[in-house]
Structure formats: C-alpha cells, structure tokens
N, CA, C and O atoms as CSV, one atom per row, in Angstrom:
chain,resi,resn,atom,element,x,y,z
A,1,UNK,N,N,86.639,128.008,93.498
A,1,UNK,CA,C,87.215,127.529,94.736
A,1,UNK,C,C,88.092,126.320,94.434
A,1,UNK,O,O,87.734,125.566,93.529
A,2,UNK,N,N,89.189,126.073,95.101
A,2,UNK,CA,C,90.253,125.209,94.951
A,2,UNK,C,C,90.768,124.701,96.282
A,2,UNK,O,O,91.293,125.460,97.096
A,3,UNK,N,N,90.545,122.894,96.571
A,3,UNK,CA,C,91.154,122.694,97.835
A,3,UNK,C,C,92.344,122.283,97.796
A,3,UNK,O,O,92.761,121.285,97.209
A,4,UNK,N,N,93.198,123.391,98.710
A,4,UNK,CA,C,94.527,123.293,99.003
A,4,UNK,C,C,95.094,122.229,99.562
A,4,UNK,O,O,95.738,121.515,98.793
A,5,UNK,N,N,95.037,121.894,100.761
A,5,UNK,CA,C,96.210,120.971,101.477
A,5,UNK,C,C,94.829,120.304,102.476
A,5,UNK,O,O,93.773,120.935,102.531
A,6,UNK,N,N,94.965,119.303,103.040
A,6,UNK,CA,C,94.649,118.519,103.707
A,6,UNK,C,C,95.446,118.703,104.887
A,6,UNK,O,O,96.659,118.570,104.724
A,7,UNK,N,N,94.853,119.098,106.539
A,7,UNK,CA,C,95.915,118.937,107.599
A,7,UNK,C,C,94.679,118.222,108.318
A,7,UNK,O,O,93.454,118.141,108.236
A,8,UNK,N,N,96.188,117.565,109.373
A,8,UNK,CA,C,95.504,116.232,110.039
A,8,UNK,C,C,96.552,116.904,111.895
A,8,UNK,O,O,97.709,117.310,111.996
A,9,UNK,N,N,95.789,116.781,112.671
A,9,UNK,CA,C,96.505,117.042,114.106
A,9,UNK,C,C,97.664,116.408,114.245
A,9,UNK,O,O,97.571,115.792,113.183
A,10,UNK,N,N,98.448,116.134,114.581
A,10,UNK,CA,C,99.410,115.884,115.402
A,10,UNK,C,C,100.542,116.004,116.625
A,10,UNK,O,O,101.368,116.916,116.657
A,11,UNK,N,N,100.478,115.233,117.354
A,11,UNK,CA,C,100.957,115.252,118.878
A,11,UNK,C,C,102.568,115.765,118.730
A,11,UNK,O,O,103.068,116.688,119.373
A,12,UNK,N,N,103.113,115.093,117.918
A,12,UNK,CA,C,104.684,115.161,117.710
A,12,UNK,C,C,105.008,115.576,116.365
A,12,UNK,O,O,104.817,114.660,115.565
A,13,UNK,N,N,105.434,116.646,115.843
A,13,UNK,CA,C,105.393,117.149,114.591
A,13,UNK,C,C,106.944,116.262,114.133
A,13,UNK,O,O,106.943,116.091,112.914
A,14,UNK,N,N,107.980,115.790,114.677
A,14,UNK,CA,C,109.424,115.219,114.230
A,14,UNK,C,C,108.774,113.980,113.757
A,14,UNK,O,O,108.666,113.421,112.666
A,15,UNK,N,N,108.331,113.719,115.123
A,15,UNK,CA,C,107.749,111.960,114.802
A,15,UNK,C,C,106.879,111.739,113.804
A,15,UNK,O,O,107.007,110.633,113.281
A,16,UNK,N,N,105.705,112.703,113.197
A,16,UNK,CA,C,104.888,112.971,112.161
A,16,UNK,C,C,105.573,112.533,111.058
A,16,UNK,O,O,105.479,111.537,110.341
A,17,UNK,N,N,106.571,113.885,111.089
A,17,UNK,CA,C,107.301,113.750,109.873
A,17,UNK,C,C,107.845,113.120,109.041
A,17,UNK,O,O,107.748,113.217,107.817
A,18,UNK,N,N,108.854,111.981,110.066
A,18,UNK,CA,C,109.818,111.501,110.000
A,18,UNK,C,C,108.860,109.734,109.336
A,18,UNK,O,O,109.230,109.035,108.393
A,19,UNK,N,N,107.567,109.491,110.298
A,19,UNK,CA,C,106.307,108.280,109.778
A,19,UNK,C,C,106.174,109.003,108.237
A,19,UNK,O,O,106.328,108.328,107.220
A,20,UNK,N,N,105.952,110.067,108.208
A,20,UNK,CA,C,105.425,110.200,106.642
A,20,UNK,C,C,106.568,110.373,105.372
A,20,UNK,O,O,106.368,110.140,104.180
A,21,UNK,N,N,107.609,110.773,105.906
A,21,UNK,CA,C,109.102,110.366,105.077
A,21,UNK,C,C,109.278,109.403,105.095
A,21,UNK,O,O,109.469,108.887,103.993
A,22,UNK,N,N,109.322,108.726,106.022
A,22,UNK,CA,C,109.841,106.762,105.616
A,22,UNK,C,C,109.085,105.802,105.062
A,22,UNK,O,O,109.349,104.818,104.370
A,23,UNK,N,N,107.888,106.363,105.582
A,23,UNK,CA,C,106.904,105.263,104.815
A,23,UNK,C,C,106.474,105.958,103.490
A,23,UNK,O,O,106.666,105.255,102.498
A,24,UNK,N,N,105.973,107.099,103.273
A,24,UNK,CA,C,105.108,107.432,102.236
A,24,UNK,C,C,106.015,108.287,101.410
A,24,UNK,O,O,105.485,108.806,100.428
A,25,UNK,N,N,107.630,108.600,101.677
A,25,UNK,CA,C,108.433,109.592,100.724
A,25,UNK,C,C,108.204,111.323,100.739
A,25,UNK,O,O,108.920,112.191,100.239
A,26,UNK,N,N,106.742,111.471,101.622
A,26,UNK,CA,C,106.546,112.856,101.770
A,26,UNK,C,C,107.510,113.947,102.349
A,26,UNK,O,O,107.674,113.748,103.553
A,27,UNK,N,N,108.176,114.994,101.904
A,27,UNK,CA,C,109.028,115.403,102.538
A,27,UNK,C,C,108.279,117.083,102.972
A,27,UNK,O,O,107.318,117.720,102.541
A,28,UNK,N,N,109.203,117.288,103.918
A,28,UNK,CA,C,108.589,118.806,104.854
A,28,UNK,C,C,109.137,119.932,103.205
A,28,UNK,O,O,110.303,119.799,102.836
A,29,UNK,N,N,108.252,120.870,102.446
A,29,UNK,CA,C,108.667,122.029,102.153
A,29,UNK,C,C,108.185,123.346,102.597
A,29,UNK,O,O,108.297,124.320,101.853
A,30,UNK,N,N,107.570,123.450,103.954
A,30,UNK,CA,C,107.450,124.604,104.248
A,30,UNK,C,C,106.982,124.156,105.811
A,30,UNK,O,O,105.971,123.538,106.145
A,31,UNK,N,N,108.319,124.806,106.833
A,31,UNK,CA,C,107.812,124.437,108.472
A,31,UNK,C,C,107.536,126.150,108.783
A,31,UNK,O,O,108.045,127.075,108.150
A,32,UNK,N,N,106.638,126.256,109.877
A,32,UNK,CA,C,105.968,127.206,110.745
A,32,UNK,C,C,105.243,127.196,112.106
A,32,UNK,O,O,104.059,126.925,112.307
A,33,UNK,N,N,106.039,127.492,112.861
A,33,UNK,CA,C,104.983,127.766,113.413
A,33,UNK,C,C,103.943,126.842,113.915
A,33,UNK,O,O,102.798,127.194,114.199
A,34,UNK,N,N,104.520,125.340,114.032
A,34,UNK,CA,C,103.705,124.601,114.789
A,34,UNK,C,C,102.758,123.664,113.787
A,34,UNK,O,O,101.981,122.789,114.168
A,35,UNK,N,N,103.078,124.158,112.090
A,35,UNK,CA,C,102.401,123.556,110.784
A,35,UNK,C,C,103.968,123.372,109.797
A,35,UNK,O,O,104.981,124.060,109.669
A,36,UNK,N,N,103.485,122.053,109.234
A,36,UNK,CA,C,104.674,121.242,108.528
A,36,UNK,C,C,103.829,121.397,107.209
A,36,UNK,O,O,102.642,121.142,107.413
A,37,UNK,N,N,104.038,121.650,106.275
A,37,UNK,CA,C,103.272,121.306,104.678
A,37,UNK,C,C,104.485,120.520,104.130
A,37,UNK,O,O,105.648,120.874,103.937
A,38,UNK,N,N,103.765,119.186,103.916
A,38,UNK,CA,C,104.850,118.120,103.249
A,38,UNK,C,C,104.527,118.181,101.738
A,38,UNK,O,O,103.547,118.811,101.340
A,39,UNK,N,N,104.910,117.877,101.351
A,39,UNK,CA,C,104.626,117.378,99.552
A,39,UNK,C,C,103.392,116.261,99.591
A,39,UNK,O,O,103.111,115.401,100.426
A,40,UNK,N,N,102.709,116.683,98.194
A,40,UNK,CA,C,101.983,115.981,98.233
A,40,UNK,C,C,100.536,117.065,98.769
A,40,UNK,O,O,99.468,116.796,98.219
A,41,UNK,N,N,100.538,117.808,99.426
A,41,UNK,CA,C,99.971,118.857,100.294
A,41,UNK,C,C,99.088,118.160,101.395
A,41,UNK,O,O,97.859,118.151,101.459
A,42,UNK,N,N,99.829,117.688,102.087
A,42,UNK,CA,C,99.656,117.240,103.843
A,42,UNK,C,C,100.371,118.293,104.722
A,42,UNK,O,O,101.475,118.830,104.640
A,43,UNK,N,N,99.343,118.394,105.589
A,43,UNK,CA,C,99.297,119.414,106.246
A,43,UNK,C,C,100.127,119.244,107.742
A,43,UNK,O,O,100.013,120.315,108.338
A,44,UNK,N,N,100.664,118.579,108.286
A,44,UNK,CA,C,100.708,118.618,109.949
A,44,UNK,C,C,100.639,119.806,110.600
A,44,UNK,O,O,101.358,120.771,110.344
A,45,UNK,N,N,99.745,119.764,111.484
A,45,UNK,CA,C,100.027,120.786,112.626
A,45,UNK,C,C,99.724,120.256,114.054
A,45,UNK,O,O,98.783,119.515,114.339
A,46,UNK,N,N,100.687,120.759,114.937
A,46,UNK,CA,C,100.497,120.802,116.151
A,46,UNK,C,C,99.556,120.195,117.161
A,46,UNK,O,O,98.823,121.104,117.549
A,47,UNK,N,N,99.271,119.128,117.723
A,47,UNK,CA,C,97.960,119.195,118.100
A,47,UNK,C,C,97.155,120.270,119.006
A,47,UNK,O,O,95.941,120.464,118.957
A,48,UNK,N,N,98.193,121.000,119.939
A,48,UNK,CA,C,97.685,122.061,121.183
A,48,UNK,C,C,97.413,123.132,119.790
A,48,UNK,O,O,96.208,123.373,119.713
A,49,UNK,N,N,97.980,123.620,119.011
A,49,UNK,CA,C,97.025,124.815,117.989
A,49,UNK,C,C,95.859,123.913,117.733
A,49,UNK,O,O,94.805,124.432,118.099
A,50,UNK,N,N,95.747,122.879,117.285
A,50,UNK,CA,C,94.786,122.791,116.555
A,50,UNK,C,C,93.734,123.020,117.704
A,50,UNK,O,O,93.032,124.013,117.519
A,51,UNK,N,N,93.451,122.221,118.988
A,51,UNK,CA,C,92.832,122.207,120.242
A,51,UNK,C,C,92.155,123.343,120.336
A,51,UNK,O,O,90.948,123.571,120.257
A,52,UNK,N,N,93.532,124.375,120.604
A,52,UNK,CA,C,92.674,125.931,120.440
A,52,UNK,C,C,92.564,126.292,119.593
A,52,UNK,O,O,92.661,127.508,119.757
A,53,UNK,N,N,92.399,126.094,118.602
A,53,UNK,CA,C,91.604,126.565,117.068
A,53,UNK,C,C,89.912,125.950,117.620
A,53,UNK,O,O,88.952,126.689,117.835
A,54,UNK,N,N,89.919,124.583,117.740
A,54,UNK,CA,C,88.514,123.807,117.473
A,54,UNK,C,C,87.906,124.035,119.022
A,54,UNK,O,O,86.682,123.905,119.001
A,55,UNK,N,N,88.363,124.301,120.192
A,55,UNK,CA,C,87.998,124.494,120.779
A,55,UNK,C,C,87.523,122.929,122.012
A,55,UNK,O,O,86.815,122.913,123.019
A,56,UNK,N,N,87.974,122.285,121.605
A,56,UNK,CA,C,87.437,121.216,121.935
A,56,UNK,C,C,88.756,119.945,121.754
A,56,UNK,O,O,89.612,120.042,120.876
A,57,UNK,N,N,88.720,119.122,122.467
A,57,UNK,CA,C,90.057,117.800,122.186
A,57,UNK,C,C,89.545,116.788,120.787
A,57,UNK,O,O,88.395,116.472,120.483
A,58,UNK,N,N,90.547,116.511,120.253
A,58,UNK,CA,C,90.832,115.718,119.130
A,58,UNK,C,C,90.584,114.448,119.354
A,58,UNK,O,O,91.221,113.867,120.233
A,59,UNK,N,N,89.604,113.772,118.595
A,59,UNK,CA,C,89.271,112.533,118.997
A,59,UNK,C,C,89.965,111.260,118.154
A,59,UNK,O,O,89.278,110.748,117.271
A,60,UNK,N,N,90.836,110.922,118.317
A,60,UNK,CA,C,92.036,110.048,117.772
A,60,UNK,C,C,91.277,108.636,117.233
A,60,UNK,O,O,90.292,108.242,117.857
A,61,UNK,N,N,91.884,107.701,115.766
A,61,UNK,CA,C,90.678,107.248,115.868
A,61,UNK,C,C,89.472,107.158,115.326
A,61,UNK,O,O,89.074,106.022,115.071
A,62,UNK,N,N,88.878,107.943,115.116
A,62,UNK,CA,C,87.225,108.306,115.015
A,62,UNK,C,C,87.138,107.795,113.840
A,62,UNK,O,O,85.940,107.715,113.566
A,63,UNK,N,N,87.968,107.289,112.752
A,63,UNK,CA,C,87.460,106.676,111.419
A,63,UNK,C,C,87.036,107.530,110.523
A,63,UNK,O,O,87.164,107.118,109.370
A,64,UNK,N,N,86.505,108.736,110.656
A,64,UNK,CA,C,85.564,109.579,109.595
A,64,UNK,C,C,86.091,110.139,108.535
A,64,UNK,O,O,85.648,110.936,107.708
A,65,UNK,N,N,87.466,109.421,108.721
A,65,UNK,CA,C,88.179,110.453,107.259
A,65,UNK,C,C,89.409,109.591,107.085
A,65,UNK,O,O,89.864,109.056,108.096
A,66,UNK,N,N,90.014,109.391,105.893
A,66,UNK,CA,C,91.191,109.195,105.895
A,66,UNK,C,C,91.809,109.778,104.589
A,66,UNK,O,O,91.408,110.307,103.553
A,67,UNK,N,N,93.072,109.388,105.203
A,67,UNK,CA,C,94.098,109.624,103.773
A,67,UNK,C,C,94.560,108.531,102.933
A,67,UNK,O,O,95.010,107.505,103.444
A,68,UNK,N,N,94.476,108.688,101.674
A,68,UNK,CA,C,94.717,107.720,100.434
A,68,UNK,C,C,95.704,107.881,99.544
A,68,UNK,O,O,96.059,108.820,98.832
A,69,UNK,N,N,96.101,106.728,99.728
A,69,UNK,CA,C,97.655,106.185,99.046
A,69,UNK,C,C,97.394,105.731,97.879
A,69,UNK,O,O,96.169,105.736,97.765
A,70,UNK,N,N,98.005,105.242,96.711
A,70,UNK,CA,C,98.175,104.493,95.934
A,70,UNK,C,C,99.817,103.796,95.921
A,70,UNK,O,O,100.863,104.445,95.916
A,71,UNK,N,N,99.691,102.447,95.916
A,71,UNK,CA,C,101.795,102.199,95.730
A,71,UNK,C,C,101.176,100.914,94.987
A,71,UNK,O,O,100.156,100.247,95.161
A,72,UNK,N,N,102.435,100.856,93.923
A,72,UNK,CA,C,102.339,99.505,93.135
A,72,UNK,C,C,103.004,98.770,93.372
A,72,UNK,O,O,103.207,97.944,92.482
A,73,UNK,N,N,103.633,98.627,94.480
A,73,UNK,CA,C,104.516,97.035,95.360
A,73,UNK,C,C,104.002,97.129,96.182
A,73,UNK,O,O,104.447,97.921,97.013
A,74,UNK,N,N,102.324,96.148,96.592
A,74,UNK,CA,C,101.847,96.636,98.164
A,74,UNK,C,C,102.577,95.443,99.114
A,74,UNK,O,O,102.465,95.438,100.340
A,75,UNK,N,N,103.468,94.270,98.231
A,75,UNK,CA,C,103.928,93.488,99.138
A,75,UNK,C,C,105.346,94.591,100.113
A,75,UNK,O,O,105.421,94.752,101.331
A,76,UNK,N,N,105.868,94.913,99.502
A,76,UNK,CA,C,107.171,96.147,99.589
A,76,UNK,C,C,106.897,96.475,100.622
A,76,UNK,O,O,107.333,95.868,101.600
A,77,UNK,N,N,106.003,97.652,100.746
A,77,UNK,CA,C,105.119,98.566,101.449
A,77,UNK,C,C,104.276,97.906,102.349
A,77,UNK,O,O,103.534,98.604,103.041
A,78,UNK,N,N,104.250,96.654,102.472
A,78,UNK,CA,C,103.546,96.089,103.785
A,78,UNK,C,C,104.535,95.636,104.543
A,78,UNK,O,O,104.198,95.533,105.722
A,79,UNK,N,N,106.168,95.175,104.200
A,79,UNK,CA,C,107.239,95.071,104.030
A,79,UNK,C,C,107.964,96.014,105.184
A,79,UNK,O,O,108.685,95.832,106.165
A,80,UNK,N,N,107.705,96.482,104.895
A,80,UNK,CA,C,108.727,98.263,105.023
A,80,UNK,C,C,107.593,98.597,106.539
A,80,UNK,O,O,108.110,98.792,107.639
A,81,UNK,N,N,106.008,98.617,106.347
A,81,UNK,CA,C,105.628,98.720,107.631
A,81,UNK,C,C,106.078,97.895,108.599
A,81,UNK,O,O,106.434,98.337,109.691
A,82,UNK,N,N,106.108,96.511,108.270
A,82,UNK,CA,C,106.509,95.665,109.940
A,82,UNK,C,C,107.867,95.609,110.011
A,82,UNK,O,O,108.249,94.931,110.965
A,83,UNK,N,N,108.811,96.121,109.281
A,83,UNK,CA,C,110.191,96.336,109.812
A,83,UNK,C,C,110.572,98.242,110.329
A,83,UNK,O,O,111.561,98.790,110.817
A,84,UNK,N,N,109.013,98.797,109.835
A,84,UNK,CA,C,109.380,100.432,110.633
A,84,UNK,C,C,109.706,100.413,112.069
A,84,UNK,O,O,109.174,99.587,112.811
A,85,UNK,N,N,110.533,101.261,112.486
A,85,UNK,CA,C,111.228,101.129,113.950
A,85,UNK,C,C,110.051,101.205,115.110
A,85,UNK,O,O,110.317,100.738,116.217
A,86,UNK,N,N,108.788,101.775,114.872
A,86,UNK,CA,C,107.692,102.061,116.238
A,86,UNK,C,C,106.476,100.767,115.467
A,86,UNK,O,O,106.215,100.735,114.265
A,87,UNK,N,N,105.784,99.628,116.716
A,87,UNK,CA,C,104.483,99.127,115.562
A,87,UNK,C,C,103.727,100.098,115.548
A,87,UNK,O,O,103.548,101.118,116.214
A,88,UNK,N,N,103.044,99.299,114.118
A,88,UNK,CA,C,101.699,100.140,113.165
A,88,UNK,C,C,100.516,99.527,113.698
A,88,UNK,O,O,100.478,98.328,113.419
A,89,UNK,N,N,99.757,99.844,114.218
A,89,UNK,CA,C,98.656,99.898,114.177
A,89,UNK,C,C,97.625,99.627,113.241
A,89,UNK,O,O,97.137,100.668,112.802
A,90,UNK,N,N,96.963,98.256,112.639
A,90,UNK,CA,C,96.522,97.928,111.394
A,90,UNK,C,C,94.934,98.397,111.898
A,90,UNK,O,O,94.661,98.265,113.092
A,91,UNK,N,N,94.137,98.821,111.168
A,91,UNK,CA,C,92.924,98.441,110.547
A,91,UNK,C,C,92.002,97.746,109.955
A,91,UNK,O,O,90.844,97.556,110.328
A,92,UNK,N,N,92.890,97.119,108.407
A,92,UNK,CA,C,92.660,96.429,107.774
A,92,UNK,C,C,93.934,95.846,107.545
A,92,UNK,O,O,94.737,96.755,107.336
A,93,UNK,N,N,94.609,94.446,107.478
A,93,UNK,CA,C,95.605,94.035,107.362
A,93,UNK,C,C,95.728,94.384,105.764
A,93,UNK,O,O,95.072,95.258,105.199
A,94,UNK,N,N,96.676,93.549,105.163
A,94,UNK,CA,C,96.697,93.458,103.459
A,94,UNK,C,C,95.970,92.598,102.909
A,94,UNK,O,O,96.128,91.381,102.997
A,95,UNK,N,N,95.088,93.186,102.279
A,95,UNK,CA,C,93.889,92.167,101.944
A,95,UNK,C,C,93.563,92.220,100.302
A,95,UNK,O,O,93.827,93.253,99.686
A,96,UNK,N,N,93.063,91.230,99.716
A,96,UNK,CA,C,93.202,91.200,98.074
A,96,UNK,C,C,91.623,91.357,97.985
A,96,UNK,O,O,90.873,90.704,98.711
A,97,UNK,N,N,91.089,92.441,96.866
A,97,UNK,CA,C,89.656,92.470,96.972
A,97,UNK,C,C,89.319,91.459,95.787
A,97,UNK,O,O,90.306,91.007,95.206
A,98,UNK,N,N,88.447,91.167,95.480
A,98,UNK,CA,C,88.276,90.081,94.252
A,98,UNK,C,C,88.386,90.638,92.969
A,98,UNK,O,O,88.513,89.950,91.957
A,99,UNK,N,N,88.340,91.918,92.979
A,99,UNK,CA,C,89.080,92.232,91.621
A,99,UNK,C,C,90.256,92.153,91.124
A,99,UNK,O,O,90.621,92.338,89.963
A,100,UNK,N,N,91.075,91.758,92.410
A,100,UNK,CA,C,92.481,92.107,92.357
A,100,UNK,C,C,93.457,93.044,93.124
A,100,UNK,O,O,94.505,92.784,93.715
A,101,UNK,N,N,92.984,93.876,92.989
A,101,UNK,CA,C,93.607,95.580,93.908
A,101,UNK,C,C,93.850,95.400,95.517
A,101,UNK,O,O,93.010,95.424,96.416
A,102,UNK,N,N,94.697,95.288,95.564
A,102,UNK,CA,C,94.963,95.139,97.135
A,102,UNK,C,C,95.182,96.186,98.045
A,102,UNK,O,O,95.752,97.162,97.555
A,103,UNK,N,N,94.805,96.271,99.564
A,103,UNK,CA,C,94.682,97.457,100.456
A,103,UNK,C,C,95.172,97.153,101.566
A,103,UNK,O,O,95.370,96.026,102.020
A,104,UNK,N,N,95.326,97.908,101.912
A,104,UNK,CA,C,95.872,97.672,103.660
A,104,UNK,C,C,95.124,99.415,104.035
A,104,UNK,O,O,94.982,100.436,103.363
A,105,UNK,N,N,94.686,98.886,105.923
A,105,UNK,CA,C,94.701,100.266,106.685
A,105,UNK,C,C,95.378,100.478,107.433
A,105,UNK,O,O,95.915,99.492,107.936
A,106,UNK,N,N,95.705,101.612,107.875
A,106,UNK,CA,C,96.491,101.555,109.187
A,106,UNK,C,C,96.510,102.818,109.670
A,106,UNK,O,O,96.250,103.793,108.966
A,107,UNK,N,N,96.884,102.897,111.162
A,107,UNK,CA,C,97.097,104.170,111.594
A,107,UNK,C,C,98.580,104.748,111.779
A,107,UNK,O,O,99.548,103.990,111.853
A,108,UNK,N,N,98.701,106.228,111.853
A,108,UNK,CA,C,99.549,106.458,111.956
A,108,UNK,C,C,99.942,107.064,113.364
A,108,UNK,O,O,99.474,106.277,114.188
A,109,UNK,N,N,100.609,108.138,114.050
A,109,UNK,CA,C,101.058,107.964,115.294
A,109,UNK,C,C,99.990,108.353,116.155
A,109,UNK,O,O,100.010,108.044,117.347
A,110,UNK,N,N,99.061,109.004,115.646
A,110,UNK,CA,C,98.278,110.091,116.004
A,110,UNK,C,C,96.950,109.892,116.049
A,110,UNK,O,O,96.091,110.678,116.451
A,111,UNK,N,N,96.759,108.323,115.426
A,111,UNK,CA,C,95.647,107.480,115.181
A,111,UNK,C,C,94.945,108.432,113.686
A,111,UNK,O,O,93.752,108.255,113.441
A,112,UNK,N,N,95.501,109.085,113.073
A,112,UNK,CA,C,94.996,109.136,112.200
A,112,UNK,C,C,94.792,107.890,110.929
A,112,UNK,O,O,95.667,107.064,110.670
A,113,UNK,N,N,93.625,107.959,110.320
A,113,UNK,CA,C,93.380,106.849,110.099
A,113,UNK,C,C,93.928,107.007,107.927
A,113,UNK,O,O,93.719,107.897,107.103
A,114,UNK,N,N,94.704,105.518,107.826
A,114,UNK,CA,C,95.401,105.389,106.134
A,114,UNK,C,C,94.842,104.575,105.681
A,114,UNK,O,O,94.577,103.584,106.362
A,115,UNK,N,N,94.474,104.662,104.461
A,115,UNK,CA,C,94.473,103.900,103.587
A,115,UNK,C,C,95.247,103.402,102.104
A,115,UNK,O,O,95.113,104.195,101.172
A,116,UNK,N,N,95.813,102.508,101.913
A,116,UNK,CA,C,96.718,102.451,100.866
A,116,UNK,C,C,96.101,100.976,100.137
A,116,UNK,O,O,95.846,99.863,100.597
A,117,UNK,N,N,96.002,101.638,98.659
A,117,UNK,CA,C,95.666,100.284,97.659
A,117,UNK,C,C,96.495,100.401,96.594
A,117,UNK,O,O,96.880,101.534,96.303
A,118,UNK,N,N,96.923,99.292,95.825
A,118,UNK,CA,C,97.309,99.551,94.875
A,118,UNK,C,C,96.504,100.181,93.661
A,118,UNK,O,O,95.289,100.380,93.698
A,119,UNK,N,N,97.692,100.599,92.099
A,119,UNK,CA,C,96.472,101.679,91.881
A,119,UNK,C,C,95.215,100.964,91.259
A,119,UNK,O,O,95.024,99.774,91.012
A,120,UNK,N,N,94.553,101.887,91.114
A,120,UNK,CA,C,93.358,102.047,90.226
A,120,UNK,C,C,93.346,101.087,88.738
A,120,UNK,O,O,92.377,100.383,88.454
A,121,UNK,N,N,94.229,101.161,88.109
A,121,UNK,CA,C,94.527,100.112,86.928
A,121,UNK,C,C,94.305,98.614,87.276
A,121,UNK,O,O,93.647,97.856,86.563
A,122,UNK,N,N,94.877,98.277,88.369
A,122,UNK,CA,C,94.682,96.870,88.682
A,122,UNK,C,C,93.767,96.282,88.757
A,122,UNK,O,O,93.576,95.146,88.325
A,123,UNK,N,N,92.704,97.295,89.591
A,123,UNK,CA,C,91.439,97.152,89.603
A,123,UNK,C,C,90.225,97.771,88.407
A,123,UNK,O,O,89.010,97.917,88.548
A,124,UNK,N,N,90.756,97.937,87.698
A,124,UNK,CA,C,90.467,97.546,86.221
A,124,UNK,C,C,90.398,96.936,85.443
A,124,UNK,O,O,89.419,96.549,84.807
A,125,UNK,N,N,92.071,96.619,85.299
A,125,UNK,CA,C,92.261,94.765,84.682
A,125,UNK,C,C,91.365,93.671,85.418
A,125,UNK,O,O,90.627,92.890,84.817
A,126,UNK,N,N,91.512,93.715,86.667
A,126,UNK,CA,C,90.777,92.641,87.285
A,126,UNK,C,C,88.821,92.439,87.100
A,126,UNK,O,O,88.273,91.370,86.829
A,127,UNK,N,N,88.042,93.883,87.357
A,127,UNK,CA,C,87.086,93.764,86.688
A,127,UNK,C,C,87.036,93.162,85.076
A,127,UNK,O,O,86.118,92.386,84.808
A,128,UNK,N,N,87.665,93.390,84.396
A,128,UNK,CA,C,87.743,93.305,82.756
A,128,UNK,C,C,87.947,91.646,82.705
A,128,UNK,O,O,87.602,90.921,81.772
A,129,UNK,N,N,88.684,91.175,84.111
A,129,UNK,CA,C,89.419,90.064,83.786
A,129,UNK,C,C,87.963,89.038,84.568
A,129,UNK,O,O,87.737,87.947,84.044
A,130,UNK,N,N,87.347,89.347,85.414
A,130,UNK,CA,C,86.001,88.528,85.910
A,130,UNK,C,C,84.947,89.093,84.797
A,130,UNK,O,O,83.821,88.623,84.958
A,131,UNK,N,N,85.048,89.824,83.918
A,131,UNK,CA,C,84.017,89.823,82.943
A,131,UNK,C,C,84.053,89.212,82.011
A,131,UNK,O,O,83.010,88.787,81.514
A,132,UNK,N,N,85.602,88.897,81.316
A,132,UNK,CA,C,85.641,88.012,80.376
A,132,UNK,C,C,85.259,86.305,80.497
A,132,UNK,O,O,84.750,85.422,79.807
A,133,UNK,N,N,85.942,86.510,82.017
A,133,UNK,CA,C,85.204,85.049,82.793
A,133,UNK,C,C,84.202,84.353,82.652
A,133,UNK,O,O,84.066,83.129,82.656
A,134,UNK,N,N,83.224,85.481,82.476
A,134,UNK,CA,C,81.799,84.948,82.766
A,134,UNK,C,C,81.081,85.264,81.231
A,134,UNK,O,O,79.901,84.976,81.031
C-alpha cells in the first residue's frame, strides 16, 4: 500500500489555489471536476463534494491534522505572509524553539490548519550545538 495525495476541503477552489501558489509555489497539474491535484500531491476539492461524500458539514478549524512545510528563509516566508493580499490567520506566530528551528502556524482560507518550520538540519545543528554546551 502507498499513500497518494493528501486532500483537504475547500470552499473556493481559485482562491485555494491561487493561497497555495503564492505562498507555498504549489502549482495545479491535474483540474476535475471540482478536485485540483497541485504538486507536491495536495489534493483540493470542492467543499459541497466533499459534504456529500462525508455526509455530514466540515468542521473548519478542528486542529486534528495539518499540513507540513519545510522553507529555509522563515524570515522571507513570514515576510511574504503579512504582505499576502487577504490576512492570515496565525496559530502560532514565528517562534524560535530552543534548538534553533523556527515555526510558524497558520491557517489557510478554509481554516485548514499549516504548519511551516525550517528544515530538519537546523534542528540538528542546534541540538549538537546545546550538547556541546553542556
């Protein structure tokens, strides 16, 4: 078994799009039918399919899942959010963890919930770098 794509609801599939092209570089390679597969394999679809798929309304929000970024200019990219044309919705502002590796949360139009840290290396060096410390 192999997991394919990740899809997340959405109200406005342009407006989806257009948040995940400007901010994150994801671009649409396959539209249908009410489902966008961007690069990267993000899924958008529709929110009224998804509704009647689950049977039930989409609870915007809810925290229980997110999607994960990595970018290595998180000043840039925190940058680039408060000059995007609609506000963002933070979570977690940009915050430095004590290893080093910095994160921000945020939502996107749909209240789906982001997470973006810088990568994984940083927070490597930085453990390595409070171990030599001590």
């Amino acid at each position: 078994m192999k997991l394919k794509n990740i899809l997340i609801a959405v109200n406005d599939i342009e407006r989806s799009k257009a948040f995940y092209k400007d901010l994150f570089g994801l671009d649409p390679i396959l539209e249908q039918e009410g489902n966008v597969i961007l690069t990267e394999g993000l899924v958008l679809q529709d929110a009224g399919i998804w509704k009647g798929t689950l049977g039930s309304e989409i609870i915007p929000q809810n925290n229980a899942s997110e999607l994960y970024f990595e970018e290595g200019d998180m000043e840039t990219f925190v940058k680039r959010l408060e000059e995007y044309g609609e506000k963002i919705r933070y979570a977690t502002p940009l915050t430095e963890l004590p290893w080093g590796q910095k994160l921000v949360r945020l939502y996107d139009p749909d209240g789906n919930l982001i997470e973006v840290r810088s990568p994984v290396e940083a927070r490597i060096e930085g453990i390595q770098a409070a171990v030599n410390e001590s």
